[in-house]
N, C-alpha and C positions, 0 to 999 in steps of 0.2 A: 484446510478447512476454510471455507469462504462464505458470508451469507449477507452483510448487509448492501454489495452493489447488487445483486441478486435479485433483493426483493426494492429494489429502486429507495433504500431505507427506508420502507415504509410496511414492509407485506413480511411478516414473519418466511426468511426461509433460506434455508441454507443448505451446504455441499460438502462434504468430503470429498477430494481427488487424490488418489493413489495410483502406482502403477500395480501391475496387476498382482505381483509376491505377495503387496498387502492388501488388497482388497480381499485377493480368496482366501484372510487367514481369516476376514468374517462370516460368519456362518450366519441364515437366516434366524432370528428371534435374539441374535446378541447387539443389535444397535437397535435403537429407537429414537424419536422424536416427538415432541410435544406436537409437532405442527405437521409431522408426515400426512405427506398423500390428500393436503388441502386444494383442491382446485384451481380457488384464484390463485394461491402464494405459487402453484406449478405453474400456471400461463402468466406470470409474471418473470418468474425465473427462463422462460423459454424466449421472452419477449427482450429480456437483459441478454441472455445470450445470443439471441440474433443482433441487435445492435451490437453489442460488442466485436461480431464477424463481420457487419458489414460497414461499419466505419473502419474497421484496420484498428481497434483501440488498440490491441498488442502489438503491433508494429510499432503505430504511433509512440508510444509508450516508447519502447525499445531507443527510436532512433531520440525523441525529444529527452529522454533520461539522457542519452549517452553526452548529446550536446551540455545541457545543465550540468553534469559529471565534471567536465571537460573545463567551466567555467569557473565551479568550485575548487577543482585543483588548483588551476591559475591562482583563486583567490588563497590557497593554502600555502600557495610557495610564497605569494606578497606576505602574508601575517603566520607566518611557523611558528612563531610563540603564540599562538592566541588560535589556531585549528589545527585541532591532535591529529585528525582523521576525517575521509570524505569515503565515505562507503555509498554503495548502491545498486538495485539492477534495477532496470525501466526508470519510474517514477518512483520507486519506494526508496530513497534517498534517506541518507544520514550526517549528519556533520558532529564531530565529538569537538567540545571545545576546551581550551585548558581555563580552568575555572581561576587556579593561581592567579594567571595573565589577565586576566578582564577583570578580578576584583577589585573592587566592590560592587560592579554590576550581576545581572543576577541573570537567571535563566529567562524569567519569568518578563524581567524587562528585555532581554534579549527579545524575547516573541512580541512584545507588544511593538516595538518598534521596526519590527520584520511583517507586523497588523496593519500599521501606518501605511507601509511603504509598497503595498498589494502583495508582499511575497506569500503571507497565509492568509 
């Protein structure tokens, strides 16, 4: 389920992708949408998905995850007590951190100073 790069966050509109098992287990008149079959939110969403084919963003994506991936490991074998876990595919990246180990810092300040520093 995917809808807000879709509609460039701005145009109400979104997408299920399945393979096809589950798509034909839907039958006509059992999904719906508030925003089905709106015009602009469709030439919007066809406009997101052609950029996204012709910049490479899934590539890009792919190879620039894999590097970032690669650096957060590094950075988990320097601090093992302090990152549990570095998961990820593309850009959709995760870090789990040991909460123990960093106390009394907090999550919250974790991000602010990951705000500073341009990472978010």
């Amino acid at each position: 389920i995917l809808g807000k790069a879709l509609g460039g966050g701005i145009i109400p509109v979104s997408a299920v992708l399945a393979d096809k098992d589950v798509m034909l287990c839907i039958k006509p008149g059992q999904h719906g949408s508030t925003f089905g079959g709106n015009p602009l939110a469709s030439a919007v969403a066809i406009a997101s998905l052609e950029v996204i084919k012709e910049e490479r963003l899934t590539e890009r994506s792919v190879k620039m995850g894999g590097e970032l991936l690669g650096l957060l490991h590094k950075i988990q074998k320097q601090y093992p007590d302090h990152v549990k876990e570095v998961r990820g595919r593309g850009l959709f990246i995760g870090v789990e951190l040991n909460s123990k180990s960093l106390s009394p810092v907090s999550g919250f300040e974790l991000s602010e100073k990951l705000k500073e520093r341009g990472v978010l």
